[in-house]
Every structure is written in structure tokens, then in C-alpha cells.
Residue frames as qw, qx, qy, qz and C-alpha x, y, z in Angstrom:
[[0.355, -0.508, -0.055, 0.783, 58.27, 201.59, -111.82],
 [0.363, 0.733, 0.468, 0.334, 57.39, 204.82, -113.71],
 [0.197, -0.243, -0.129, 0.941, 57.99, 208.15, -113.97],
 [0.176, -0.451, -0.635, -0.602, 54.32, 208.77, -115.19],
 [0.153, -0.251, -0.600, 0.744, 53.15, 210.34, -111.99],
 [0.316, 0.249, 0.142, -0.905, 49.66, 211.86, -113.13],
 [0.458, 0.038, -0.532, -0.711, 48.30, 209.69, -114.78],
 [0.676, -0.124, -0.673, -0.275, 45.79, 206.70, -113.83],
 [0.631, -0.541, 0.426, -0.357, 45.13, 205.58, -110.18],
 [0.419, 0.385, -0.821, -0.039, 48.00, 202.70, -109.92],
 [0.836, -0.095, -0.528, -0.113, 47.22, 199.33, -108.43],
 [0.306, -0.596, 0.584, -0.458, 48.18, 198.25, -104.48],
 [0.924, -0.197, -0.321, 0.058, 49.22, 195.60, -102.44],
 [0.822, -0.360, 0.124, 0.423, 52.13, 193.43, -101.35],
 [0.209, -0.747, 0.414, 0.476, 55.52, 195.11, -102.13],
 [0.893, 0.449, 0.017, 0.033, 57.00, 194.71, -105.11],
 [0.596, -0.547, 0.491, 0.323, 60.17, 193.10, -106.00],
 [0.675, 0.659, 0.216, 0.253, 61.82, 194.35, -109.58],
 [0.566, -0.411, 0.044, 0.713, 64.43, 196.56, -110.89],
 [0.286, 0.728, -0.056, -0.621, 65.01, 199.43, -113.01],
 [0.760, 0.501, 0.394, 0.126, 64.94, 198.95, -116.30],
 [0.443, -0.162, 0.091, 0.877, 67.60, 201.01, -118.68],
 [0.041, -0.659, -0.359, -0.660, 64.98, 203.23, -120.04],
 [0.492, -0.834, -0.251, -0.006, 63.64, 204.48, -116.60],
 [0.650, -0.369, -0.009, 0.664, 67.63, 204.83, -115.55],
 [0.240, 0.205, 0.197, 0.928, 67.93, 207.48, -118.62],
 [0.148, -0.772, -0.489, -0.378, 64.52, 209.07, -117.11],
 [0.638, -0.651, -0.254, 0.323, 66.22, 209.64, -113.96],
 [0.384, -0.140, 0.175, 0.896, 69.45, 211.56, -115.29],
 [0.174, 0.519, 0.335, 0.767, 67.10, 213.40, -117.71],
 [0.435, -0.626, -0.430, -0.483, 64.09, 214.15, -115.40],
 [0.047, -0.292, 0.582, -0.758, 66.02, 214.00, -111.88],
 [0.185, -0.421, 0.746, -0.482, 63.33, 211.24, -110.89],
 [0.419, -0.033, -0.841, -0.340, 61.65, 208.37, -110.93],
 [0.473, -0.318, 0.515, -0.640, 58.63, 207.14, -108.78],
 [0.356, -0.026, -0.920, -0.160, 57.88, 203.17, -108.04],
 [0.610, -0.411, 0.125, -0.666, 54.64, 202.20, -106.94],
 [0.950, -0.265, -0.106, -0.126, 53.89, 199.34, -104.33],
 [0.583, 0.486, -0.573, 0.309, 57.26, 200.03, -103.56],
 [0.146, -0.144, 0.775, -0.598, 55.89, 198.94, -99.39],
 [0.106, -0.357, -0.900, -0.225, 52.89, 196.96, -98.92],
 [0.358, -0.534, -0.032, -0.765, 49.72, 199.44, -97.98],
 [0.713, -0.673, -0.145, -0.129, 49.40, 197.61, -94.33],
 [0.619, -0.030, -0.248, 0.744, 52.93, 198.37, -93.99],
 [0.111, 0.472, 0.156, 0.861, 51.32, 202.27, -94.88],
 [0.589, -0.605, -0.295, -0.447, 48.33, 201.72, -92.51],
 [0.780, -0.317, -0.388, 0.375, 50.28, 200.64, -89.59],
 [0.329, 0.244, 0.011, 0.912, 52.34, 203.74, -90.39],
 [0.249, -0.473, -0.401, -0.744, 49.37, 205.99, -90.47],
 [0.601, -0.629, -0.490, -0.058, 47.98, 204.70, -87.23],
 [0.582, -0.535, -0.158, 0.592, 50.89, 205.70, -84.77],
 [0.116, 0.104, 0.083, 0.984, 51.43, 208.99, -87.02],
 [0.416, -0.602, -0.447, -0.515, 47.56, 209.83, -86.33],
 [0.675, -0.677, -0.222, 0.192, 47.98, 209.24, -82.10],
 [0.585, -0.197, -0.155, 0.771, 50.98, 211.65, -82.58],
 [0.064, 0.570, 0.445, 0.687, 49.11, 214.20, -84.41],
 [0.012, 0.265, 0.516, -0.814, 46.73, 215.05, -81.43],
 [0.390, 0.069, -0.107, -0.912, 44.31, 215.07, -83.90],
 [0.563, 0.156, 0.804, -0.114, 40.86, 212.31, -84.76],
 [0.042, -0.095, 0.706, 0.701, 40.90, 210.98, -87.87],
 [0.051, 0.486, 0.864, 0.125, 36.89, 211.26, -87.27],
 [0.232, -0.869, -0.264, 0.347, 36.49, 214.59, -86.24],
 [0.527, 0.495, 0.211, 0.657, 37.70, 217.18, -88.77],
 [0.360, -0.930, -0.006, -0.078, 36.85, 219.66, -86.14],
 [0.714, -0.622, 0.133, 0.291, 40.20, 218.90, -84.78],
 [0.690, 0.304, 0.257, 0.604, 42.08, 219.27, -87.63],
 [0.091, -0.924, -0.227, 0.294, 42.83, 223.04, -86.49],
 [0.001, -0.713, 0.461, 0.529, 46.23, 223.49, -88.85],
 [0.791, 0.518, -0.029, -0.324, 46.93, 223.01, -92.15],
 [0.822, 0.294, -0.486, 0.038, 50.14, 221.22, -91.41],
 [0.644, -0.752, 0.134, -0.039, 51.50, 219.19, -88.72],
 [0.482, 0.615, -0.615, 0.108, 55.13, 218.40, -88.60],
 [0.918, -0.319, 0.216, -0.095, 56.34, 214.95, -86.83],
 [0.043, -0.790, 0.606, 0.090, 59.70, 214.11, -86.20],
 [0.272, 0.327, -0.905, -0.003, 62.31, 210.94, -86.82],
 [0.900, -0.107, 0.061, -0.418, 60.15, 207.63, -86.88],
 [0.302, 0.508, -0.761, -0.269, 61.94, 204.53, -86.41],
 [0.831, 0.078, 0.360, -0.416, 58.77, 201.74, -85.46],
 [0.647, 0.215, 0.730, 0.050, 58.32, 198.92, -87.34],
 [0.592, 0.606, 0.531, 0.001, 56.47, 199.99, -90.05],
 [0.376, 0.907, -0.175, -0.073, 58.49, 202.65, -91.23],
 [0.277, -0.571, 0.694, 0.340, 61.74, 200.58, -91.00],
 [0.713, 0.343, 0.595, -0.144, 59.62, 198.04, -93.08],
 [0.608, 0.701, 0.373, 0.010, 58.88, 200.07, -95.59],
 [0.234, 0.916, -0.277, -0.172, 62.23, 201.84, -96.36],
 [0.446, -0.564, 0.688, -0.095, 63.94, 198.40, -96.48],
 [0.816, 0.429, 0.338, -0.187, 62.31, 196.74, -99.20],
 [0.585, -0.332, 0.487, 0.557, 63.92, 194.97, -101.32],
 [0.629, 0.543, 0.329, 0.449, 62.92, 196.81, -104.33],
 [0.010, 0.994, -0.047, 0.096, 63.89, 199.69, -102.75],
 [0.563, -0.457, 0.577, 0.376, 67.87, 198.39, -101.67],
 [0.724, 0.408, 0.424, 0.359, 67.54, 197.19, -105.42],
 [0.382, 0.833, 0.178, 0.358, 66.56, 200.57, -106.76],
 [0.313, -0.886, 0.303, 0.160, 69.20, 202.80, -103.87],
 [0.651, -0.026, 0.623, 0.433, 72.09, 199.88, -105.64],
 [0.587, 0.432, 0.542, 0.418, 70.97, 201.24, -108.93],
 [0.017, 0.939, 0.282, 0.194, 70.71, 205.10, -108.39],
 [0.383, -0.870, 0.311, 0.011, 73.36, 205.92, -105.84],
 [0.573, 0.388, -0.716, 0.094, 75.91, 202.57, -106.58],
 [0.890, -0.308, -0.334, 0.042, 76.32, 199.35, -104.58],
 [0.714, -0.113, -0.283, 0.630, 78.15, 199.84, -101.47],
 [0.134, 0.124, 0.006, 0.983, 78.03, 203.99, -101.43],
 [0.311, -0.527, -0.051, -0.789, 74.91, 204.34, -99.41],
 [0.104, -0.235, 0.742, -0.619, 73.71, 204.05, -95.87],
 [0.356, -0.504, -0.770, -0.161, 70.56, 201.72, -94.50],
 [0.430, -0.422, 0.181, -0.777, 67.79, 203.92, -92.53],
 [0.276, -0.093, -0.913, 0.287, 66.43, 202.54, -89.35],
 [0.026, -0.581, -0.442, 0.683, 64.10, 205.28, -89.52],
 [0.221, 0.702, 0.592, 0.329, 61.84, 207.40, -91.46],
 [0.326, 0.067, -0.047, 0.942, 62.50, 210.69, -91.05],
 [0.103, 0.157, 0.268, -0.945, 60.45, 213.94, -90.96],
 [0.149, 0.551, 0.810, 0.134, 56.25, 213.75, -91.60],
 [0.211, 0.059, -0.086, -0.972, 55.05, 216.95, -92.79],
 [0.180, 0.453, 0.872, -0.050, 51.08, 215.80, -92.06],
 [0.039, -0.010, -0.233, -0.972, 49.14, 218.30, -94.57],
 [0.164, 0.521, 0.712, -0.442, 45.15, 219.15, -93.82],
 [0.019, -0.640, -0.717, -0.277, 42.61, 220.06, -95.53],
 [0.211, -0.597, -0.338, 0.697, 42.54, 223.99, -94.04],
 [0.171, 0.913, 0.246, 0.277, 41.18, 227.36, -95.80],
 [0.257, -0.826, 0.377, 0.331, 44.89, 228.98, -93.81],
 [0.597, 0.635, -0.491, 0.007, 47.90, 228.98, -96.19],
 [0.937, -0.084, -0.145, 0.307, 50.53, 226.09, -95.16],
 [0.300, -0.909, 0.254, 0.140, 53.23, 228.98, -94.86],
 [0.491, -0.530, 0.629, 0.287, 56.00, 226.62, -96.62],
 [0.783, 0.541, 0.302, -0.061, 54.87, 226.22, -100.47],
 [0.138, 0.809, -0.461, -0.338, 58.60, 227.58, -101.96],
 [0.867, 0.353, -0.307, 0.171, 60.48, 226.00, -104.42],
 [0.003, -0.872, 0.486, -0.067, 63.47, 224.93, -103.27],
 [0.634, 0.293, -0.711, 0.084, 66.49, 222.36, -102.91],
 [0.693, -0.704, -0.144, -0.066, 66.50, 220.37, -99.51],
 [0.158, 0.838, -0.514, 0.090, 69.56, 221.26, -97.77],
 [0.917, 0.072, -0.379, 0.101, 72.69, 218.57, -96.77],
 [0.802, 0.012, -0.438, 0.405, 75.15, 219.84, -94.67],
 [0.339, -0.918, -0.136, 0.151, 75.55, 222.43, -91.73],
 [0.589, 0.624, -0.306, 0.413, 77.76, 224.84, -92.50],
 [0.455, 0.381, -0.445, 0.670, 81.01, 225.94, -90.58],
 [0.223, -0.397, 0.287, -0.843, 79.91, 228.71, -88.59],
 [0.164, 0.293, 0.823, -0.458, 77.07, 227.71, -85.82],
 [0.447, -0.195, -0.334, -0.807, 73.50, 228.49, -87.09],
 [0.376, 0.211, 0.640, -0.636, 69.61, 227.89, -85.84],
 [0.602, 0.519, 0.038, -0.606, 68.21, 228.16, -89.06],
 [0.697, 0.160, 0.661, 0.227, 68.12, 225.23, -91.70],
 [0.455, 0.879, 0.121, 0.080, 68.07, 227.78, -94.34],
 [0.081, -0.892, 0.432, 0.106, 71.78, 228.35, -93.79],
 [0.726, 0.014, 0.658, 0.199, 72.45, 224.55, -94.11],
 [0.242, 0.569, -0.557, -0.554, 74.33, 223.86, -97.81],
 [0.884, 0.297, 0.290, 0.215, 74.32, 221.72, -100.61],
 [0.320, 0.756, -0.405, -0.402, 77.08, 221.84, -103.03],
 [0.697, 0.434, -0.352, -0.450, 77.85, 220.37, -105.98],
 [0.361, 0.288, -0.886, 0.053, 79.13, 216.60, -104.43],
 [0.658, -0.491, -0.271, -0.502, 75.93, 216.80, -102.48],
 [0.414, -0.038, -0.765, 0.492, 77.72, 215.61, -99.09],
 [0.235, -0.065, 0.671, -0.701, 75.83, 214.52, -96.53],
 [0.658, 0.347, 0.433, -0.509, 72.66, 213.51, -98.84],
 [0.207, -0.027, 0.840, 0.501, 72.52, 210.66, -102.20],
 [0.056, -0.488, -0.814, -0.309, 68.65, 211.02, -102.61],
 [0.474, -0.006, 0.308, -0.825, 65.43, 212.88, -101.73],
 [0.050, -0.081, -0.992, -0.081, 63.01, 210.60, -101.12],
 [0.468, -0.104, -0.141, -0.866, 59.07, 210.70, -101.00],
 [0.123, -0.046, -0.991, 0.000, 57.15, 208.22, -99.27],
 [0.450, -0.174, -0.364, -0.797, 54.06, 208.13, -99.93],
 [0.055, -0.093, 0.664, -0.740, 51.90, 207.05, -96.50],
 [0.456, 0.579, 0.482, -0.474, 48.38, 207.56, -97.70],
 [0.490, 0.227, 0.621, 0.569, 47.40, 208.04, -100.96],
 [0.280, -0.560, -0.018, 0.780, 47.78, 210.84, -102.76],
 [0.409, 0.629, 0.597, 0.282, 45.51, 212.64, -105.60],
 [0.358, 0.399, 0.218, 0.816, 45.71, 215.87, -107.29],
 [0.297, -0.775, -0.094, -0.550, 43.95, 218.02, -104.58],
 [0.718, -0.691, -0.086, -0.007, 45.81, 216.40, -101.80],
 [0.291, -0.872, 0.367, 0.142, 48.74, 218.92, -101.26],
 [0.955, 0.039, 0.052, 0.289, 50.85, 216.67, -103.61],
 [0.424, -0.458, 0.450, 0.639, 54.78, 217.52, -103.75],
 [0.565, 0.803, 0.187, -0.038, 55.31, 219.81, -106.83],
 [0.614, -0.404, 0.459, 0.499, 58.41, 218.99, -109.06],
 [0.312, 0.803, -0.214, -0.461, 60.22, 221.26, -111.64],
 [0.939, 0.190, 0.171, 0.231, 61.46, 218.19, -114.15],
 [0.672, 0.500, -0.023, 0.546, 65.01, 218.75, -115.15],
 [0.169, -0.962, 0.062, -0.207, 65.79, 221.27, -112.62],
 [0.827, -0.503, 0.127, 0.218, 68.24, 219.17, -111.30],
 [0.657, 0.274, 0.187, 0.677, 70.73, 219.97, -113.90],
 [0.191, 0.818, -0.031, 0.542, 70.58, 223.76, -113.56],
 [0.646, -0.747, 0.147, -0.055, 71.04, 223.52, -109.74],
 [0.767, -0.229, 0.219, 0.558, 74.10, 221.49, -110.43],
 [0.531, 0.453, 0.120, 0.705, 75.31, 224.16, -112.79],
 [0.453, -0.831, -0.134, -0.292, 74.57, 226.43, -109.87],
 [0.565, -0.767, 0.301, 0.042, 76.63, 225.14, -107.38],
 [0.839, 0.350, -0.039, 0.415, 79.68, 224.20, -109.91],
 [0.443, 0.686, -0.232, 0.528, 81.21, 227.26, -109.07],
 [0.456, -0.755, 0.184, -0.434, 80.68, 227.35, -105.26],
 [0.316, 0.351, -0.841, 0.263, 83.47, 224.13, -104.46],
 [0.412, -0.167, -0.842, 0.306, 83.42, 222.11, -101.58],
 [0.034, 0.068, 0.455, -0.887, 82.15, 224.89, -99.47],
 [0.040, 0.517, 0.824, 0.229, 78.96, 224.90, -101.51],
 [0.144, -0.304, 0.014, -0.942, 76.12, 227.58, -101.03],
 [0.228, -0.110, 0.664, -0.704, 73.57, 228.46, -98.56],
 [0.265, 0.316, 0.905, -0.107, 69.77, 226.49, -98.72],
 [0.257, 0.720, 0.420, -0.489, 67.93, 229.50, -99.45],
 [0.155, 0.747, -0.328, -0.557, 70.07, 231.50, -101.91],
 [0.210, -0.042, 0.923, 0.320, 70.39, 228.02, -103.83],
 [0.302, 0.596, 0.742, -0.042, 66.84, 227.52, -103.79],
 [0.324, 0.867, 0.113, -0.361, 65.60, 231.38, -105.09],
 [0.230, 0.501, -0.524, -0.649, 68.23, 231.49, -108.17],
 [0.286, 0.112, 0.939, 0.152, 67.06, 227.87, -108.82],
 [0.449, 0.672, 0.445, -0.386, 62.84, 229.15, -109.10],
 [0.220, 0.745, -0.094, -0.622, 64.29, 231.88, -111.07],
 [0.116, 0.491, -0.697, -0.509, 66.52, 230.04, -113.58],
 [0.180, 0.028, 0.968, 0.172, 63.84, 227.43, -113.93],
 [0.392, 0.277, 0.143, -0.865, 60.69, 229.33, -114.27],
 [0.629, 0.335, -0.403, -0.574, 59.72, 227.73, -117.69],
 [0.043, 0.209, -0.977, -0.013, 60.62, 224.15, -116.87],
 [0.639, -0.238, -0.540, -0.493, 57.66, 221.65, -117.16],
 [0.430, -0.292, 0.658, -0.546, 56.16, 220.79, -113.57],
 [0.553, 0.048, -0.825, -0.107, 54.82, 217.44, -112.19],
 [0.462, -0.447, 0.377, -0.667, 53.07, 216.72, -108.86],
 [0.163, 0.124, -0.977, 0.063, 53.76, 213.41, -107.27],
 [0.692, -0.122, 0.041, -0.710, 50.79, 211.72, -106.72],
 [0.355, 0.125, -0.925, 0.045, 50.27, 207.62, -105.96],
 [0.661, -0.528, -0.335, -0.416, 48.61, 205.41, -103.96],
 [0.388, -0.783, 0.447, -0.191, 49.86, 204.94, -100.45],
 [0.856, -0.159, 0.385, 0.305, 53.14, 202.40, -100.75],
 [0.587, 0.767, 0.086, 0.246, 54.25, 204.67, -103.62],
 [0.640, -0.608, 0.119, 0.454, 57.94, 205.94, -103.65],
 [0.249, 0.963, 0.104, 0.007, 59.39, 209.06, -105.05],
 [0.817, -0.198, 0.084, 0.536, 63.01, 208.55, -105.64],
 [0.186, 0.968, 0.169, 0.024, 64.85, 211.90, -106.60],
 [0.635, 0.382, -0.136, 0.658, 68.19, 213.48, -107.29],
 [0.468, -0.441, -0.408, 0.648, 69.24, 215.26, -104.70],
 [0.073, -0.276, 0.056, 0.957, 69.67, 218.73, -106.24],
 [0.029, -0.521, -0.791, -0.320, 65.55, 218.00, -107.50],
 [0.294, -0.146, 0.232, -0.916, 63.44, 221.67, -107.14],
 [0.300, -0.359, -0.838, -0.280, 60.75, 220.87, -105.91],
 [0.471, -0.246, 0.237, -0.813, 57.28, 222.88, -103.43],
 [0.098, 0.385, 0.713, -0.577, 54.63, 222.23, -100.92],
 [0.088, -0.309, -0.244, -0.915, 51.54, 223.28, -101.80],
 [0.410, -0.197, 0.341, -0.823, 48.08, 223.71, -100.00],
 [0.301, 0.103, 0.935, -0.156, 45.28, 221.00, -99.16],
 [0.463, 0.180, -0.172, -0.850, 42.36, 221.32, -101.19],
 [0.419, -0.094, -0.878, -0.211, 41.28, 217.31, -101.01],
 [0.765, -0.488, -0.277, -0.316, 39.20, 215.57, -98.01],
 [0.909, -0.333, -0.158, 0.193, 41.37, 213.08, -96.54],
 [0.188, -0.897, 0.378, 0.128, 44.83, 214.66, -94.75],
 [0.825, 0.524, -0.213, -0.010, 48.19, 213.66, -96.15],
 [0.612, -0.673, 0.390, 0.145, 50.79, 211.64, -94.98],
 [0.629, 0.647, -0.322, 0.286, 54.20, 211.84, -96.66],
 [0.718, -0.599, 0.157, 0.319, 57.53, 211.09, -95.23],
 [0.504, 0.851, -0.146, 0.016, 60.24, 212.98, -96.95],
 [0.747, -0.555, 0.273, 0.242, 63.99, 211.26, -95.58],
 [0.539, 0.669, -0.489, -0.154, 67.09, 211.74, -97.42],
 [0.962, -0.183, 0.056, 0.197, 69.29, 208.76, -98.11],
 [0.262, -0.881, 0.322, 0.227, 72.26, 209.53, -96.85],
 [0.660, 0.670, -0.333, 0.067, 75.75, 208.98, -98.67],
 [0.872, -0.214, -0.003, 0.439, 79.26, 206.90, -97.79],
 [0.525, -0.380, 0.135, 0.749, 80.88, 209.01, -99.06],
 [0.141, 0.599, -0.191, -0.764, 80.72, 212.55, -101.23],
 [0.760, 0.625, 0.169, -0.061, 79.92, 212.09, -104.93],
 [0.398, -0.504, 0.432, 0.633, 82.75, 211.98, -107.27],
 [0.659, 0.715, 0.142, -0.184, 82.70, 213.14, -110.63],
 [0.469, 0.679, -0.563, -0.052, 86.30, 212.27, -111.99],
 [0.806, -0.330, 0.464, -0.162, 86.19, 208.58, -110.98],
 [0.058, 0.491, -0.812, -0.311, 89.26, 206.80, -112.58],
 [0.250, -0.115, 0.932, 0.234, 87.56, 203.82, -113.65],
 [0.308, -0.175, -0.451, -0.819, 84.66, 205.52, -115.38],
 [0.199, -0.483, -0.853, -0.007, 82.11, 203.88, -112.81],
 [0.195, -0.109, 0.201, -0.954, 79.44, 206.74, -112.10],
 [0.121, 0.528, 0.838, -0.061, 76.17, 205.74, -111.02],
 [0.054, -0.763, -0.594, -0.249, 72.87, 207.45, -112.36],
 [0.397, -0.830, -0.157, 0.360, 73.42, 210.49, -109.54],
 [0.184, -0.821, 0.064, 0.536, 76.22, 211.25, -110.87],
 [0.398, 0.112, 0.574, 0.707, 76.22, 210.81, -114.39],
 [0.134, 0.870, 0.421, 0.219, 73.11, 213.32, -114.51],
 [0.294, -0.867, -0.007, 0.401, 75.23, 215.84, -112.79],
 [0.687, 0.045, 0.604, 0.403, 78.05, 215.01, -115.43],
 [0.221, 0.576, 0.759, 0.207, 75.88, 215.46, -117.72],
 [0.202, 0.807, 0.379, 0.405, 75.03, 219.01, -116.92],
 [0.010, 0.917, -0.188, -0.351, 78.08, 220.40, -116.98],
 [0.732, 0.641, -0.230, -0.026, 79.16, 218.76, -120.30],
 [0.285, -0.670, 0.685, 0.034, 81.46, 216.53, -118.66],
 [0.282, 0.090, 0.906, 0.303, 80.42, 213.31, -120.88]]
């Protein structure tokens, strides 16, 4: 596991089956995430890859077809993608990040954003936080969806990493440490929390300077993140198109930050953390 996420092309295979380490745990709180590679086996990825390609409508021989720069594919719950979000270093590393018992198993892979190679803009490169919970009112628009500051409804962002992913191929750009201003964001907004959008634009703003990162891996890599993590799209500029799956893991139950027997996990000692509560 690392949080080294530019550097070297990393080794594949079979899954791997480790844990965090306590150094990597304090990377998470600082940095807001941590990415493990081989954390599925790459014919768990390829299997993946096949039945997301025959949804596409596009051939993976025939770049002609490739006519947008991103497709979007919906809740996956095959084989291969229960496979690979089921591993046991991943249960290890959700146990160590979120706490044992206080998250939910997927049976499913959520949304594919499939990014192309294209000379059109992608139309969705903003920073911003994903949202967690519909608000009150009715709405159409996921940009009204909230986060606030017990993240209900989401314990992670996740990144799975499908294909493999190099510095020209549309990787996920991440603002390191952002997570702590976001949480000092939505401190004042309570339970109610604030909308997706208006979260995300003071976030850009109040993070401007922060040092960036762009997940990259080979395909079986996994991008584990704090929920309240900024992070963008950006455009294709590689060869080969990119498949990412981006699911949050979902929470038992709200976060708590004034837990009477001092147990916080990782999640929420980084929040803690930044608002000088330990």
C-alpha cells in the first residue's frame, strides 16, 4: 500500500492480502488518502473491462467509434466487480479506515465514467466534493444533494482502478489535505449540511495553493479516500480509454465525533483533527 501515486509503474497480479501499516494510517488523516495496488487481481479487471466495453457501444478496435470523450455506465453488480470490491485486503483496509462493524458490503460497483481519448472537452473537469445525501425538498439535480460534516450516507470515496492508468490517461486529480478544510466548511452547516455545488466552489477557492496529485496505477489499483477528498476529472490525452469505477462505501451509521470511549477510526480522527478537537 502507498500513497506514492506518481511515481514508478507498480507491479500486477493476484490480489493482495496485507494491512495498513501505522505510518500509511497517519498518511490518510494527513493527506485524506491512501491508494493500494493489486488491491483485485488484473483478470478480475479484464473480465470487468470486457462486459463494460459491450455496454459502451463502442470497439475496442476501432477508435473511429469512440465518438465521445466520456461514456457514463451505470450500477454493475457481475461477478467481477463484486470480486473485486470484496477482497480481502480491501474488508481489511474498509475495518481499518471506517471501523469494524460501521460499514456496509457492496454487491456492486457503482458508476463507470469510461473517459476517451477525444480533442472535445469532457464537460465535467471541476473540483469538487462527491455528494451523500438528498436533501429534504424534492430535486433532479445531484448538485443539490449534501454532504455535511458526519458525512451521512457515505464513509469513503473510492477509485477503482479498471485499466491502467498513466499520466495522460484522464487520471482523477486530488487536492492533498483538502479534506480538512472541507470539514471546516461544513462545521458550521449541522446536520442539515450544505448543498454539492456551493461545498465544492468555496472548497477550489479555499484550497487553491494546496499540493495536487493524480491517481494513477495499474489496473487492480485502489484509491481509498476520505469522503470530504477535493478532487477533478480531467481530459484524455493518452491512447488507450479509461476505465475507473468511482462507488462510495456507504456508512452504518453517521460519523461521530464525541464518541465516549475515545474509539474514532482514521475518518474520523482526520476530521477531529481539523477542527482542533484532539
Amino acid at each position: 500500500m502507498s500513497t506514492e501515486t506518481n511515481g514508478p509503474a507498480r507491479a500486477s497480479g493476484e490480489a493482495r492480502t496485507s494491512t495498513f501499516t501505522p505510518s500509511e494510517i497517519d498518511q490518510f488523516i494527513r493527506d485524506g488518502f491512501v491508494s493500494i495496488d493489486n488491491a483485485f487481481a488484473t483478470d478480475t479487471a479484464a473480465a470487468g473491462r470486457e462486459i463494460l466495453w459491450g455496454d459502451t457501444g463502442c470497439d475496442p478496435n476501432d477508435r473511429a467509434t469512440w465518438t465521445k470523450p466520456v461514456i457514463r455506465l451505470w450500477d454493475y453488480p457481475q461477478q467481477p466487480f463484486r470480486d473485486a470490491v470484496n477482497t480481502p485486503v480491501l474488508c481489511e483496509a474498509f475495518d481499518a479506515l471506517v471501523g469494524k462493524g460501521r460499514w456496509v458490503p457492496r454487491e456492486s460497483l457503482g458508476t463507470f465514467p469510461i473517459r476517451f481519448p477525444h480533442s472535445d472537452a469532457p464537460g465535467d473537469t471541476g473540483w469538487h466534493v462527491d455528494a451523500s445525501f438528498a436533501p429534504d425538498e424534492k430535486t433532479d439535480s445531484y448538485f443539490e444533494w449534501r454532504v455535511n460534516l458526519r458525512s451521512k450516507g457515505r464513509a469513503l470515496l473510492m477509485l477503482f482502478l479498471f485499466s491502467d492508468v498513466g499520466g495522460d490517461d484522464a487520471p482523477t486529480r486530488i487536492r492533498i489535505g483538502s479534506h480538512m478544510q472541507v470539514a471546516r466548511l461544513l462545521a458550521p452547516a449541522g446536520e442539515s449540511g450544505m448543498p454539492m455545488l456551493e461545498l465544492s466552489e468555496q472548497a477550489a477557492q479555499t484550497t487553491e495553493g494546496l499540493e495536487e496529485t493524480i491517481a494513477v496505477g495499474k489496473a487492480g489499483t485502489v484509491y481509498l479516500c476520505h469522503p470530504f477528498l477535493l478532487h477533478a476529472a480531467q481530459a484524455h490525452r493518452g491512447k488507450t480509454p479509461k476505465f475507473m469505477a468511482q462507488p462510495p462505501l456507504f456508512p452504518r451509521a453517521p460519523f461521530e465525533l464525541n464518541r465516549a470511549d475515545g474509539d474514532y477510526s482514521p475518518v474520523e480522527r482526520a476530521i477531529r483533527l481539523a477542527l482542533r478537537m484532539e
